[in-house]
N, C-alpha and C positions, 0 to 999 in steps of 0.2 A: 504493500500500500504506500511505504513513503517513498518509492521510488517513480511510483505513476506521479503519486502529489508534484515530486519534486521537478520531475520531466515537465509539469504543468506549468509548475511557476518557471523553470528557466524559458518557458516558452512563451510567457506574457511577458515575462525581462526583455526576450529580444524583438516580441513584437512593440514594447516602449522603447527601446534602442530604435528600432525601425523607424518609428512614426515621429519622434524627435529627430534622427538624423533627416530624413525627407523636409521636417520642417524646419531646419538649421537650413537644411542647401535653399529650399523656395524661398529666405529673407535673405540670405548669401547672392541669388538669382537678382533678388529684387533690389537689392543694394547693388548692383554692379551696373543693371540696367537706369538706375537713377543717376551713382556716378558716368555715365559713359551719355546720358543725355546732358548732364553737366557738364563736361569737358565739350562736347558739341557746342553748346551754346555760349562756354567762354572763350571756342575759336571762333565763333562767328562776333560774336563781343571786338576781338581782338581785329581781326580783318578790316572791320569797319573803322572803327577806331585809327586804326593804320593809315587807311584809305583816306577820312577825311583829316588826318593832321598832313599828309604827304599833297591835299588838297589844297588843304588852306596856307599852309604855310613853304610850300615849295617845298625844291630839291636840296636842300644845305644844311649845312650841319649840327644845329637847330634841331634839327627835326631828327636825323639818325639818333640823338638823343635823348628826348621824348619817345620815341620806337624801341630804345635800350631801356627805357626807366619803368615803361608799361609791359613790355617784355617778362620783366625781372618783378615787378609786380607779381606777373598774372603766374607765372613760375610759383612766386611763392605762396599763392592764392590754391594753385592745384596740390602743392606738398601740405598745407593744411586740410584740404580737403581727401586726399587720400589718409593720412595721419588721424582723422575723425572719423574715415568709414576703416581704418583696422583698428581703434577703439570699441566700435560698435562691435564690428566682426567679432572680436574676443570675448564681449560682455555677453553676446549671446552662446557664445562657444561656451564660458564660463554658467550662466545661467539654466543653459539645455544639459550641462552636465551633474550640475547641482538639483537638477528637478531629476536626472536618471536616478541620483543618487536616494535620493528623498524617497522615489518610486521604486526604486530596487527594494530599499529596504521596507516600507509598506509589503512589499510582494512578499518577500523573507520571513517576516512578521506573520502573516497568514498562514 
């Protein structure tokens, strides 16, 4: 009998491993698709911005400067933003392990 039991519980353990790993990857999924339409939109940011300083203010050296300064901005604009989605990443890595754990032992406890 505690062998059938036992076979049972390891088999709700990995079907909760299952179902939190799938729902780690789909916020994993949805964080990459959010980052990747944010880098989209802060090179088109960037293009235009290019466009009308290279507009307005001509071809001189002036302006390769302001193109170096927003450059280096926007550079450090995506190293925060990558830096805040593997914060995120972890904390859910960290909390979907800490709920297995929680639920492992619930299951163990039965």
């Amino acid at each position: 009998m505690t062998t059938k039991s036992r076979r049972y519980h390891y088999t709700t353990e990995d079907l909760i491993i299952i179902i939190i790993i799938i729902i780690i990857i789909i916020i994993i999924i949805i964080i990459i698709i959010i980052f990747i339409i944010i880098i989209i939109i802060i090179i088109i940011i960037i293009i235009i911005i290019i466009i009308f300083i290279i507009i307005i203010i001509g071809d001189n050296n002036f302006s390769l400067i302001i193109i170096i300064i927003i450059i280096i901005i926007i550079i450090i604009i995506i190293i925060i933003i990558i830096i805040i989605i593997i914060i995120i990443i972890i904390i859910i890595i960290i909390k979907g392990s800490s709920l297995f754990c929680m639920s492992s032992h619930l299951i163990l406890e039965e």
